[in-house]
SETI-834186 format. One record per atom (N, C-alpha, C): x, y, z. Coordinates in steps of 0.1 Angstrom, whole numbers, padded with zeros to 4 digits, always signed. Atoms other than C-alpha are relative to their C-alpha. Layout:
REM residues N
XYZ
...
This chain:
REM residues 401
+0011+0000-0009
+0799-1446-0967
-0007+0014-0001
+0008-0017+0005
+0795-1408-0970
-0005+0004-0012
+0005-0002+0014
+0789-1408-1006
-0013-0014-0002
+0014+0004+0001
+0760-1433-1001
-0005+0006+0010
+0012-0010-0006
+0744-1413-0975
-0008+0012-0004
-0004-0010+0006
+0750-1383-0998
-0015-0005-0011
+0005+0004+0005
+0732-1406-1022
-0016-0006-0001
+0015+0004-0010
+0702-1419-1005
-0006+0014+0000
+0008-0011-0001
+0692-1383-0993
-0001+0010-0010
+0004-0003+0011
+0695-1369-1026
-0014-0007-0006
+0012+0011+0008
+0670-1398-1039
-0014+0004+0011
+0016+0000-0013
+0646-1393-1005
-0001+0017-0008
+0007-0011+0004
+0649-1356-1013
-0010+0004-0012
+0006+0003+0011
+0635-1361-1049
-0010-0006-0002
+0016+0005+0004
+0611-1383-1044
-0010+0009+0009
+0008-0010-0004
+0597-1359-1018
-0005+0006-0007
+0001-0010+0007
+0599-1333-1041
-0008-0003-0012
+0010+0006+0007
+0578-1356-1065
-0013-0002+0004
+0011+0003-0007
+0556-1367-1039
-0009+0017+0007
+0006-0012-0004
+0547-1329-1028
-0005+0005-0012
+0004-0004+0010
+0544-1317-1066
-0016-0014-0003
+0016+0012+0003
+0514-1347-1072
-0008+0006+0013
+0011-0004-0010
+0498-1334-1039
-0004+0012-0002
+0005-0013+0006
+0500-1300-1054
-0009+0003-0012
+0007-0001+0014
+0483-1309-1084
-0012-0009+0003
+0013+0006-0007
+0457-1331-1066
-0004+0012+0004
+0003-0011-0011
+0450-1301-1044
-0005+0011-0014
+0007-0009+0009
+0445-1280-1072
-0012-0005-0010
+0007+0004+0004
+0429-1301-1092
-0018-0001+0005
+0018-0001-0011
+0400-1309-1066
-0007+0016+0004
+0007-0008+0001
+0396-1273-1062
-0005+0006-0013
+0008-0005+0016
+0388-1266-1100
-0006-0006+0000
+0013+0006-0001
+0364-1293-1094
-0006+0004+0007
+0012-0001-0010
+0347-1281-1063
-0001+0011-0011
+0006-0013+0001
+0348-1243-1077
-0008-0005-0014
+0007+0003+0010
+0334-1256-1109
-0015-0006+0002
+0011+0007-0014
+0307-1278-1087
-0004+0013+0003
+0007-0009-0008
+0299-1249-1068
-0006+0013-0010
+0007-0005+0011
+0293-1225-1102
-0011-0002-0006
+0011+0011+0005
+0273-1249-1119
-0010+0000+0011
+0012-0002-0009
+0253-1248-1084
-0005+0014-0001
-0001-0012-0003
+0256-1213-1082
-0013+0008-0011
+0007-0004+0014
+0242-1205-1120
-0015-0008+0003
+0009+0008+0001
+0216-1234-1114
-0011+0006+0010
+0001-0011-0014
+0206-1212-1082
-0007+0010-0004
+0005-0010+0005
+0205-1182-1098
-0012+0001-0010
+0011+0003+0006
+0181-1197-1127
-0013+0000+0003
+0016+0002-0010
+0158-1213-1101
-0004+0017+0000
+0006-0011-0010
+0156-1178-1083
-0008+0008-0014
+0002-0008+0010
+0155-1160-1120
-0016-0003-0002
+0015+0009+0004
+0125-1184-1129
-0009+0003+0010
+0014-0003-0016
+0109-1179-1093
-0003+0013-0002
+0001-0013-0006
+0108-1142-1096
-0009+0001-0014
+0008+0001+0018
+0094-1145-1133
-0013-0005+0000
+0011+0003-0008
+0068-1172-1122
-0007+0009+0006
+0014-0007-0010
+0055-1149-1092
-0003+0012-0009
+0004-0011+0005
+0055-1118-1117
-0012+0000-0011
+0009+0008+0009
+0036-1137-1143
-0011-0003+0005
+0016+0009-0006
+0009-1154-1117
-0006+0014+0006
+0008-0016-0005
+0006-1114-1103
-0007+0010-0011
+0010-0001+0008
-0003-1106-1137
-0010-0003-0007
+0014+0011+0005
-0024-1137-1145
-0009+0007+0009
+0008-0003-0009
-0038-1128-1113
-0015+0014-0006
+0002-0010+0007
-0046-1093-1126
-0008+0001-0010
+0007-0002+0011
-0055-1099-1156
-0015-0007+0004
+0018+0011+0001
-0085-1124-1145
-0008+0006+0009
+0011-0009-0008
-0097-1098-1121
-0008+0012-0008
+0005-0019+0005
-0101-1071-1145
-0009-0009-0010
+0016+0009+0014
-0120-1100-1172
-0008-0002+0007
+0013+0001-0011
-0143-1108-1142
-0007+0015+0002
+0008-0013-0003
-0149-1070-1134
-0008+0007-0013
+0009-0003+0014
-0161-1065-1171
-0008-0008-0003
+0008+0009+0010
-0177-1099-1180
-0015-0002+0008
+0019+0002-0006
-0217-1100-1176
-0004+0017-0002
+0014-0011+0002
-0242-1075-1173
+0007+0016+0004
-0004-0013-0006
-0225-1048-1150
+0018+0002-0001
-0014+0004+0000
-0188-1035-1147
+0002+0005+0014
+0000-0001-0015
-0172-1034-1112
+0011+0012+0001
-0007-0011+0001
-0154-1000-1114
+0010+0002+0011
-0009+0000-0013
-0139-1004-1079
+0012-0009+0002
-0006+0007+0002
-0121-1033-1088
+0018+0006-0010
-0011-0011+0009
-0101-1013-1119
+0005+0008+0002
-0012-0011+0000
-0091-0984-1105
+0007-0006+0014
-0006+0008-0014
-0082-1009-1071
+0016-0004-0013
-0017+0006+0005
-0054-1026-1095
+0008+0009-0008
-0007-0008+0015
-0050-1000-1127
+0010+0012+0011
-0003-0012-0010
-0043-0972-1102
+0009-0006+0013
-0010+0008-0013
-0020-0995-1076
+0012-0008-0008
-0012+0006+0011
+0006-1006-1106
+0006+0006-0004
-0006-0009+0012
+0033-0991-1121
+0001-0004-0018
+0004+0001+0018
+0037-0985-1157
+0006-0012-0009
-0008+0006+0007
+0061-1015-1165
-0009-0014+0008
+0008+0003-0006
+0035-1035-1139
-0014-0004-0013
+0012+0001+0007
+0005-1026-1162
+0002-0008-0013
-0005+0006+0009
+0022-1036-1192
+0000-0018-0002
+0002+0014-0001
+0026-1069-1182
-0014-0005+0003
+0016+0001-0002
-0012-1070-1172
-0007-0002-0014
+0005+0006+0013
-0017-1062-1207
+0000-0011-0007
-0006+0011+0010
+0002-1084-1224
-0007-0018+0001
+0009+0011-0005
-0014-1111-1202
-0013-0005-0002
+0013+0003+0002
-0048-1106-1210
-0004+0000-0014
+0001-0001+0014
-0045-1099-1244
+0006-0017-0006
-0006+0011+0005
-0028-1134-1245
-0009-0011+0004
+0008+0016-0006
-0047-1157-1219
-0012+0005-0009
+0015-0002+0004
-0082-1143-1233
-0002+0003-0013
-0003-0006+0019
-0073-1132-1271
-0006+0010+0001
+0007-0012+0005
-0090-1100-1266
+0010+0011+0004
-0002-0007-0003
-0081-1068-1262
-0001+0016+0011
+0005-0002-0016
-0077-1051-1226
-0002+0015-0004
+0005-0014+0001
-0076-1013-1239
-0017+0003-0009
+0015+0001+0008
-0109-1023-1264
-0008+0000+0011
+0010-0001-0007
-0126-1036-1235
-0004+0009+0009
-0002-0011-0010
-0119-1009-1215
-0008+0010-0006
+0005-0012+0001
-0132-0984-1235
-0017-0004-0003
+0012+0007-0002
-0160-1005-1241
-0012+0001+0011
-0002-0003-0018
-0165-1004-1203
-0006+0013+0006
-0003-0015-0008
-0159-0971-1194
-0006+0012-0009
+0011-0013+0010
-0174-0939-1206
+0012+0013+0010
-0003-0013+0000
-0161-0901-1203
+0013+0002+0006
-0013-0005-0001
-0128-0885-1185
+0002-0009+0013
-0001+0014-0009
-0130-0921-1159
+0007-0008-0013
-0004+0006+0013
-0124-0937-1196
+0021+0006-0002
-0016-0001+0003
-0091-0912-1201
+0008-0008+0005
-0011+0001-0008
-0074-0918-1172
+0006-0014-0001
-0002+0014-0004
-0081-0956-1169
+0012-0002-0017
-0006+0003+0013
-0070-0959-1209
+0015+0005-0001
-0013-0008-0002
-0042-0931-1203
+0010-0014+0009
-0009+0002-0009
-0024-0952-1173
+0003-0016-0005
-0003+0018+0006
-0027-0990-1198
+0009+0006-0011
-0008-0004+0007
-0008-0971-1220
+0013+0001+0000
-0015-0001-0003
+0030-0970-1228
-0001+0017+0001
-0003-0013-0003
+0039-0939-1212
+0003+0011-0014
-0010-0008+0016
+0061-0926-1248
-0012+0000-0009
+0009-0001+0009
+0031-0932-1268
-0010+0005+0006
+0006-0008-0002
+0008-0915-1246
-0001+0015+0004
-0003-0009+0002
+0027-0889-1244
+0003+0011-0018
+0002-0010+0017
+0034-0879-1281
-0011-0003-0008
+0012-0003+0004
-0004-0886-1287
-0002+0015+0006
+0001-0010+0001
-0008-0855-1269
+0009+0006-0003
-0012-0005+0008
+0023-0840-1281
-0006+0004-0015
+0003-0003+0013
+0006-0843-1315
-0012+0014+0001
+0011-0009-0001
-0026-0826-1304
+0007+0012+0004
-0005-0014-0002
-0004-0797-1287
+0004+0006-0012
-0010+0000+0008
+0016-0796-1319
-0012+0009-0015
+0009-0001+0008
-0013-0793-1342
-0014+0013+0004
+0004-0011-0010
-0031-0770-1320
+0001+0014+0002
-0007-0011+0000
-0005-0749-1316
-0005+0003+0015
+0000-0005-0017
-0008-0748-1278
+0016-0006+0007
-0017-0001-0001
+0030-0742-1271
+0002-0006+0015
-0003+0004-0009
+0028-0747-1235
-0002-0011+0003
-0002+0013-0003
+0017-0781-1237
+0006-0005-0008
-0012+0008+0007
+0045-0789-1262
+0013+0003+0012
-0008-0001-0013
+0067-0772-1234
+0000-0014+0010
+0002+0009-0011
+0051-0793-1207
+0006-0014-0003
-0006+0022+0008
+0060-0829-1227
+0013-0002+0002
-0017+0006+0003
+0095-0822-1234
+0007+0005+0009
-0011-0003-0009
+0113-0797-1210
+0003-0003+0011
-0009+0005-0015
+0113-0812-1179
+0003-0018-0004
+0000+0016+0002
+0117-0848-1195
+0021+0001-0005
-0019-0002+0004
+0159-0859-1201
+0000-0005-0012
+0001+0009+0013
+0173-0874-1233
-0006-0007-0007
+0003+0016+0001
+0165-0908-1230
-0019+0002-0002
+0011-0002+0001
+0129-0901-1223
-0008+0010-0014
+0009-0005+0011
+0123-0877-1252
+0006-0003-0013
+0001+0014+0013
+0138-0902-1277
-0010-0009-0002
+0012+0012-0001
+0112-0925-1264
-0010+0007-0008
+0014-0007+0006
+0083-0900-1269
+0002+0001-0017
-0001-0004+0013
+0101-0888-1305
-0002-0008-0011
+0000+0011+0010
+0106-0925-1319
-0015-0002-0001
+0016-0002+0004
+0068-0929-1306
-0006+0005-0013
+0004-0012+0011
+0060-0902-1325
+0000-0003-0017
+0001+0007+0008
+0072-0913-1355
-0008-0011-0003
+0010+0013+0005
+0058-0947-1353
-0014+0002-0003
+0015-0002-0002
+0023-0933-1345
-0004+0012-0014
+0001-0012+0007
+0024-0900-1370
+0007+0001-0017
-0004+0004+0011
+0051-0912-1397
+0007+0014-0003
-0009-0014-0001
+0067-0876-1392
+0004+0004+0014
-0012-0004-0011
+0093-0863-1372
-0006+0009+0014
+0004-0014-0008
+0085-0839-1341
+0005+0007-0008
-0009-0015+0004
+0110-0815-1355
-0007+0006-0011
+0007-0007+0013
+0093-0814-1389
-0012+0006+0002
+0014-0006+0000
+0060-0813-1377
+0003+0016+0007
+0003-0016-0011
+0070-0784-1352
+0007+0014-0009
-0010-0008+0009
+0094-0767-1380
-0016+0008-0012
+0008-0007+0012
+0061-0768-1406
-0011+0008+0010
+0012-0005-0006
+0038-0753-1375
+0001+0010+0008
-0005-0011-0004
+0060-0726-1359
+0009+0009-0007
-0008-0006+0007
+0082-0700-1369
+0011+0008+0009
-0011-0007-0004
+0111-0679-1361
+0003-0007+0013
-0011+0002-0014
+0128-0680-1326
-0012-0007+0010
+0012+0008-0006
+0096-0699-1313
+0003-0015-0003
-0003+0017+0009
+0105-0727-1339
+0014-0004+0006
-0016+0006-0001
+0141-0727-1329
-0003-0004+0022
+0000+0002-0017
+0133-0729-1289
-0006-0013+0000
+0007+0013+0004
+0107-0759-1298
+0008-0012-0005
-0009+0012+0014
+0129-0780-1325
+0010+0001+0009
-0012+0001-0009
+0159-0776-1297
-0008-0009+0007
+0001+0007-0013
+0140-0786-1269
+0000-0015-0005
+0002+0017+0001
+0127-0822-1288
+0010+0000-0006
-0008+0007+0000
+0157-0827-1298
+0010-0007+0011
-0009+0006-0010
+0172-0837-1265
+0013+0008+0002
-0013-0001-0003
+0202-0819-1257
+0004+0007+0013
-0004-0005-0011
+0200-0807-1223
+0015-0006+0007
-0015+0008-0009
+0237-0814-1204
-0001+0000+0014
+0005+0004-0013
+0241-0820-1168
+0011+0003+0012
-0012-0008-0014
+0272-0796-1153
-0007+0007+0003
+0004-0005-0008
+0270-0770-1134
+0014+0011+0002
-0011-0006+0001
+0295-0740-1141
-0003+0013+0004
+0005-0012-0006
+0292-0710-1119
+0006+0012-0007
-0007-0013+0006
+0318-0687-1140
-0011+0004-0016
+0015-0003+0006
+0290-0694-1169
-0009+0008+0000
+0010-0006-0007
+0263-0685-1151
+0000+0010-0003
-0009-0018-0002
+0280-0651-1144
-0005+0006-0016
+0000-0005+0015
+0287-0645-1182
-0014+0002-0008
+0010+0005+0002
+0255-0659-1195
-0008+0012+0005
+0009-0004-0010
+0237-0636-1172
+0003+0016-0004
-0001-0012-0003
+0253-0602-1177
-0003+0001-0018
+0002+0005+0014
+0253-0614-1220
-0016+0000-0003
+0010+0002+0001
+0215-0622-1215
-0012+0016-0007
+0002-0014-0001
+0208-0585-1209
+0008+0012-0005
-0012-0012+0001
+0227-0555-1222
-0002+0003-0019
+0001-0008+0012
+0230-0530-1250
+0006-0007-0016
-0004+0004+0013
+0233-0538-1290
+0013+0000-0001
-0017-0007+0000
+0265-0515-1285
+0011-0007+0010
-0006+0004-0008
+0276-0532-1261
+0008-0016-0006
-0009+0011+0007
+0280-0564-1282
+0007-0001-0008
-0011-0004+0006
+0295-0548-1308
+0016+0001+0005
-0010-0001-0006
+0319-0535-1288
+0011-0015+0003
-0006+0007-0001
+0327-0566-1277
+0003-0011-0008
-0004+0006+0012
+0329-0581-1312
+0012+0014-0002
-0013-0010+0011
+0353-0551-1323
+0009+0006+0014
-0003-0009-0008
+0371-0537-1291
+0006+0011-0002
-0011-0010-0001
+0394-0515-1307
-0009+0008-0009
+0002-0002+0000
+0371-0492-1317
+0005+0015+0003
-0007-0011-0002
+0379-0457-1324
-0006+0011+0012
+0007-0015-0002
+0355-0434-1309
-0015-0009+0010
+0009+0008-0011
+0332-0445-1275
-0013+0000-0002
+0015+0004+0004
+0296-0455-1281
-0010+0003+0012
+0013-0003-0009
+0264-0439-1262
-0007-0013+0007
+0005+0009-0005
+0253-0465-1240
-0013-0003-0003
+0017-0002+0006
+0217-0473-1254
-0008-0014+0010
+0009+0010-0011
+0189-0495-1236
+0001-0014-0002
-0002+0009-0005
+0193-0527-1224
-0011-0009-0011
+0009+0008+0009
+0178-0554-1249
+0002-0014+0008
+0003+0016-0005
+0169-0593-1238
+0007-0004-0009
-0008+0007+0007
+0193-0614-1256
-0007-0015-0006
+0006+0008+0004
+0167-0638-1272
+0011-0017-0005
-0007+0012+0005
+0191-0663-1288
+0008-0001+0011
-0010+0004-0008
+0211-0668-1261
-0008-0008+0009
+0005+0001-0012
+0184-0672-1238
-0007-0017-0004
+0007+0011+0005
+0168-0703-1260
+0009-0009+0002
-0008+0013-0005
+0201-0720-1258
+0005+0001+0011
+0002+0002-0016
+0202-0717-1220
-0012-0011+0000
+0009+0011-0002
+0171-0734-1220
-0004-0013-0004
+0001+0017+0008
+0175-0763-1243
+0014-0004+0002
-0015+0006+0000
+0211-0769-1236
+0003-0005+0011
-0004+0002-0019
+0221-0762-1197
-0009-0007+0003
+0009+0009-0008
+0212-0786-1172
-0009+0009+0010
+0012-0010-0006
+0184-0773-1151
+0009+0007+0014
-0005-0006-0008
+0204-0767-1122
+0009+0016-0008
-0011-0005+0006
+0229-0747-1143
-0011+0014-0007
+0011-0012+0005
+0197-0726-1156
-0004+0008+0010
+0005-0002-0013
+0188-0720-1120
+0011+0008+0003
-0014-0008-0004
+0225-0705-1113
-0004+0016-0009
-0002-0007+0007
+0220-0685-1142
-0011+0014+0001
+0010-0010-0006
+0184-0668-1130
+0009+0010+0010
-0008-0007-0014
+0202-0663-1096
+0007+0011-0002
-0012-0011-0001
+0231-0645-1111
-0004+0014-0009
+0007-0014+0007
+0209-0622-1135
-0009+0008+0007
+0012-0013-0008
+0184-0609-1108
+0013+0007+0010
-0009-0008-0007
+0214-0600-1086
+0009+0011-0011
-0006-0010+0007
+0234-0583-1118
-0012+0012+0000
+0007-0007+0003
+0201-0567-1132
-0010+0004+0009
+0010-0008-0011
+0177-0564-1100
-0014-0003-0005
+0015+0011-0001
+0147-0585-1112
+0002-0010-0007
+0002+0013+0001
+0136-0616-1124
+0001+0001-0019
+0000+0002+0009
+0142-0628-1159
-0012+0001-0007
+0016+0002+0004
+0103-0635-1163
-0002+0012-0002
+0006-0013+0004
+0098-0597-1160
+0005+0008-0012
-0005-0009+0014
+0122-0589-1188
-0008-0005-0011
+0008+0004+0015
+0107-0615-1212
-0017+0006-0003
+0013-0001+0000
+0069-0603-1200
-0001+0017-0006
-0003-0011+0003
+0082-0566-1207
+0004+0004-0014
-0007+0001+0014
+0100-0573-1240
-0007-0005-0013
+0000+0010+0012
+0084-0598-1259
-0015-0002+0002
+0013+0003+0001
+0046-0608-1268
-0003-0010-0006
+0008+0014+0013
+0026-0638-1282
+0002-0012+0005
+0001+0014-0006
+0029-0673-1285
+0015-0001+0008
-0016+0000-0006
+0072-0668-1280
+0001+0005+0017
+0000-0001-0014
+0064-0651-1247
-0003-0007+0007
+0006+0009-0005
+0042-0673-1234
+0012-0014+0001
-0008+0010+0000
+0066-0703-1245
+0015+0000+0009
-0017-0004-0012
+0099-0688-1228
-0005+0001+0013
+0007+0005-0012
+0077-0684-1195
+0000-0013+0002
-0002+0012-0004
+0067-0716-1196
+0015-0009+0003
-0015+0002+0003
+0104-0725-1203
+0004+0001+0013
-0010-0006-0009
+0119-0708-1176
-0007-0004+0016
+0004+0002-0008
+0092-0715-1151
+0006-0018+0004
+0002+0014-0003
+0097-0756-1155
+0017+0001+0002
-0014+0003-0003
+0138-0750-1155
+0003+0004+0014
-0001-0003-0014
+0134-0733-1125
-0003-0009+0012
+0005+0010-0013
+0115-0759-1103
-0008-0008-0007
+0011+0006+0007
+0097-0788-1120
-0011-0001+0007
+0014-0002-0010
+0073-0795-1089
-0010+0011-0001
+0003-0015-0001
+0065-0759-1090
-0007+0004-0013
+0005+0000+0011
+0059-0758-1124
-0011-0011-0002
+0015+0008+0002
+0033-0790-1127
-0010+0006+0007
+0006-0009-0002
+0018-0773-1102
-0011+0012-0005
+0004-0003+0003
+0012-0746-1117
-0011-0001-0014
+0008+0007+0015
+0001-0763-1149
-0012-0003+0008
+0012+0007-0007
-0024-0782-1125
-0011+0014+0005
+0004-0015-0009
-0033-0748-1113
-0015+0006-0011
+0006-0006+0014
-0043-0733-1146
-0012-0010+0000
+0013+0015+0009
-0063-0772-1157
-0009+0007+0008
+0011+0000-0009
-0087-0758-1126
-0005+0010-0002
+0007-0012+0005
-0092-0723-1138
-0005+0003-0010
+0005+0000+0008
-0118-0709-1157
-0010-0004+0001
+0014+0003-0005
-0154-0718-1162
+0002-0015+0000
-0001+0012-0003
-0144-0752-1170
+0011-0006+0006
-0011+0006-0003
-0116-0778-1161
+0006-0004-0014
+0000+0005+0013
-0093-0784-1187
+0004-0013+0008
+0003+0012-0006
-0095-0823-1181
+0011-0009-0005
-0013+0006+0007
-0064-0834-1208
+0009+0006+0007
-0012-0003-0002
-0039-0813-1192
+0004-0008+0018
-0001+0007-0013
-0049-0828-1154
+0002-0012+0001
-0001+0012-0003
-0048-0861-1163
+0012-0004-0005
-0015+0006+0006
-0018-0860-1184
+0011+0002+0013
-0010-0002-0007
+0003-0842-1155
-0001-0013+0008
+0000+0011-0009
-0011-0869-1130
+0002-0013-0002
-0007+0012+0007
-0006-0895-1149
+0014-0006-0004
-0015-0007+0001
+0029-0887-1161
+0009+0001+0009
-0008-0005-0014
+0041-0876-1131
-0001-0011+0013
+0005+0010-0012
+0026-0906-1109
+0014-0009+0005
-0014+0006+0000
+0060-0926-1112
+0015+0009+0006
-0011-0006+0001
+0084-0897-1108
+0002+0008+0009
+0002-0013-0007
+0073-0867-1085
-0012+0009+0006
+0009-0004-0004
+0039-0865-1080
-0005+0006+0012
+0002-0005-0015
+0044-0863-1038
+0001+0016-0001
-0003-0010+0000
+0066-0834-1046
-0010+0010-0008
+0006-0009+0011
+0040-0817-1076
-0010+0006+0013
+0011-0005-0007
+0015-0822-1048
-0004+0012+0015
-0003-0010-0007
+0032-0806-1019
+0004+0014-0006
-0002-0015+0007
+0041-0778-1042
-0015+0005-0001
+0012-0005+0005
+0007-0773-1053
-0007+0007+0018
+0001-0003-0014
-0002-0770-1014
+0008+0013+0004
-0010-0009-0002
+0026-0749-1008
-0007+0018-0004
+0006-0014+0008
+0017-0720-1036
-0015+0001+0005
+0009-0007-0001
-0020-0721-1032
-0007-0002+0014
+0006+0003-0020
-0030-0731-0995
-0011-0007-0001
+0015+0012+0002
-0052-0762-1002
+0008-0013-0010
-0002+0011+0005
-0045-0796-1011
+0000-0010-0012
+0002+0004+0007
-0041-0815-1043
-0011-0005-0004
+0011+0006-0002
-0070-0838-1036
-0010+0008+0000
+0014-0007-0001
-0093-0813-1025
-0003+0008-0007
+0000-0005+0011
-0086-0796-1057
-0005-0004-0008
+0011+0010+0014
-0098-0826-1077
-0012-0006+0003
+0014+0005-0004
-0128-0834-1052
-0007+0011-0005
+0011-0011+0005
-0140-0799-1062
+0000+0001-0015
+0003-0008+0013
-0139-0798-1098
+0002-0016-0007
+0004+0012+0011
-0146-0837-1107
-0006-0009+0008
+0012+0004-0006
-0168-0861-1094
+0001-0020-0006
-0001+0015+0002
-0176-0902-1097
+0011-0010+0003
-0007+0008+0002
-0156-0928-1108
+0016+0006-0006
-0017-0010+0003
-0128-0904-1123
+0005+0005+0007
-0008-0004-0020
-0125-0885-1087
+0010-0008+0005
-0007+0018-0010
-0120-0920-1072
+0012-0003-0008
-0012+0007+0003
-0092-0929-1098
+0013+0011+0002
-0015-0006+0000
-0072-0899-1099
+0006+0006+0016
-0006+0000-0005
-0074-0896-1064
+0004-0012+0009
-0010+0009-0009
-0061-0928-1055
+0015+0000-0009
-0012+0003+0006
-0033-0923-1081
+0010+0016+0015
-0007-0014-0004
-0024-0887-1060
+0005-0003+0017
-0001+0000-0016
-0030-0901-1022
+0010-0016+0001
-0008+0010-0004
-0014-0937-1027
+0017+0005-0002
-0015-0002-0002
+0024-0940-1024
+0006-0005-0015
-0003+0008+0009
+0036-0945-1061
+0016-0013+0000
-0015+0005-0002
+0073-0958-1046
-0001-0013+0002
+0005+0020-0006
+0052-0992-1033
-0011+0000-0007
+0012+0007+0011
+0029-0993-1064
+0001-0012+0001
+0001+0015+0012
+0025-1032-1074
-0009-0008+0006
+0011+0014-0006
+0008-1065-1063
+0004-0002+0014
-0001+0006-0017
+0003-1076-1027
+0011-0009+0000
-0012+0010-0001
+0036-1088-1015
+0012+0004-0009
-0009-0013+0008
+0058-1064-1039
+0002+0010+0005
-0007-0010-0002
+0081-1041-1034
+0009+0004-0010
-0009-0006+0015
+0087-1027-1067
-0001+0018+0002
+0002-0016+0004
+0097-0989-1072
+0011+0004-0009
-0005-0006+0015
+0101-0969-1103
-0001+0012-0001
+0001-0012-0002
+0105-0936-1093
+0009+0004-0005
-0009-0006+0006
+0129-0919-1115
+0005+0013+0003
-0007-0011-0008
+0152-0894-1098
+0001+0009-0013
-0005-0012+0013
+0155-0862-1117
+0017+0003+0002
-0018-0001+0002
+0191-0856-1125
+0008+0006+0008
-0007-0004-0014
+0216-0851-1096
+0002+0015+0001
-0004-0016-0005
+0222-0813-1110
-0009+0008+0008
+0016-0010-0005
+0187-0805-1099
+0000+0004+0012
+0005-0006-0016
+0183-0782-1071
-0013+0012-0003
+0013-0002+0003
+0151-0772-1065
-0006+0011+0010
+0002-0009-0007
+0151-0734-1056
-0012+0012-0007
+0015-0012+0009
+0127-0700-1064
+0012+0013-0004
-0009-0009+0003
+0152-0674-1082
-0011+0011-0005
């Protein structure tokens, strides 16, 4: 009797143990069906949404585009219309504007434009339909060719890597020669080597205060003194002789260190030596190389500060130079403009705008200052909230050494 009860509850236990393993494999089963079901919704979801956001970006640049073929087609062109959208878009915004109208209409939106438009209302509008990288190493060429160093400065050193690959590949495609070559066959000595560093990208992005230090006391100091510290053992003690600027050292500070790390390095040379780096180079050195290490040192120091003063210069003189103001404003519209502008306020005691209401007039006033007074962070189409403001690199601090 006990060995069939024994028997029985072995068999019940067993089939239990059957009957829970099938409900464990039901159970899992149905949930690799739902989660598979709910994927497949999920992906199908995501499509829609992908497709919806593609749609409304597409109908914002149909939109676009059929405003700007109406404000050109017939007798008159509606100027107010153009710099309403050209000047309220960012640059990956406009792009798509092009592409749009060059496609629904088969023509070409920078042809009609120039068609359209007349004088330095024409740059700006043509400058801002442009890919940034190719309208940057067009003038890059002209600096280059020119030989006006500080707007080869201006292009590359406050720009990072990535960005002055873009401009360089440009360059190529548009010129069919290298920056480096062209700037190797157009400059020389320690001008050429400060240049051909900068386009090549290699600025880094620490920040090493024992550096600094070294860098700084290295920058400045006697011939004898480096000897010395090439030979220390040295029989017989050396007349201290006058302090020389350390030219090569000072070029790869500027194309190498991250800007921050260039900024440590001013700091810790006016406190060793008791003035500003600028006054040794303006003391030391002459020509286009001075001028170019200025520039240099001014834009590692503060880029705001530096457009600024580029913008400063475009205004002085009997005329305006009118390429270098439209290139900063343009250029800079995506990135930093608020900042160039409050700087420019800052140093001269008067406002960006009412810098370009005095020294330009029309239809080109009106574009560049709605590029200066709108908010570039909420550039796009009604009902957008796109922003392409590109942070400058976390080392950046942005002091006056």
């Amino acid at each position: 009797m006990s060995q069939q009860i024994q028997q029985e509850s072995s068999q019940y236990v067993e089939e239990f143990e059957q009957e829970s393993q099938q409900v464990v494999q039901q159970s899992e089963r149905y949930v690799e069906q739902q989660t598979g079901q709910f994927e497949q919704q999920t992906g199908q979801f995501e499509q829609q949404s992908s497709k919806s956001g593609s749609l409304k970006k597409a109908c914002a640049a149909a939109d676009d585009a059929a405003a700007l073929r109406k404000a050109m087609k017939g007798a008159g062109t509606n100027e107010k219309v153009i710099i309403d959208i050209i000047t309220h878009r960012t640059c990956a915004q406009r792009q798509e504007i092009l592409k749009c109208y060059n496609r629904e209409f088969n023509r070409d939106l920078i042809a009609d434009l120039k068609d359209e438009l007349g004088g330095h209302f024409e740059d700006v509008i043509v400058a801002l339909m442009t890919c940034q990288s190719e309208f940057l190493a067009k003038d890059l060429h002209k600096g280059i060719k020119s030989k006006k160093w500080c707007t080869v400065v201006e292009i590359l050193c406050p720009r990072n890597t990535m960005e002055i690959k873009k401009i360089t590949d440009s360059y190529v495609d548009l010129f069919e020669i290298t920056v480096t070559d062209h700037l190797a066959g157009e400059s020389q000595n320690e001008l050429q080597d400060l240049l051909v560093l900068m386009a090549r990208g290699l600025r880094g992005t620490s920040i090493d205060p024992d550096k600094a230090k070294q860098n700084a006391v290295h920058l400045y100091e006697s011939p004898t003194s480096r000897v010395q510290q090439e030979n220390t053992k040295k029989s017989a003690p050396v007349k201290e002789a006058k302090k020389e600027l350390n030219v090569v050292l000072l070029i790869q500070i500027l194309t190498h260190d991250s800007y921050g790390q260039c900024q440590l390095t001013f700091k810790e040379f006016k406190n060793l030596h008791g003035q500003f780096i600028d006054d040794v180079v303006q003391n030391e050195l002459s020509g286009d190389l001075e001028k170019a290490l200025l520039c240099s040192i001014d834009c590692c120091r503060n880029i705001p500060n530096f457009f600024a003063n580029r913008l400063r210069k475009a205004f002085e003189g009997a005329g305006t130079d009118d390429i270098t103001l439209i290139r900063v404003i343009v250029s800079r519209f995506e990135h930093d403009l608020e900042e160039v502008a409050a700087a420019y306020e800052r140093s001269y005691g008067k406002t960006l705008s009412r810098a370009v209401e005095s020294e330009t007039s029309g239809d080109y006033k009106r574009a560049l200052l709605s590029l200066i007074e709108g908010n570039p962070a909420q550039a796009g189409s009604a009902g957008t909230s796109i922003s392409t403001r590109v942070a400058e690199p976390a080392a950046l601090v942005y002091h006056h050494f």
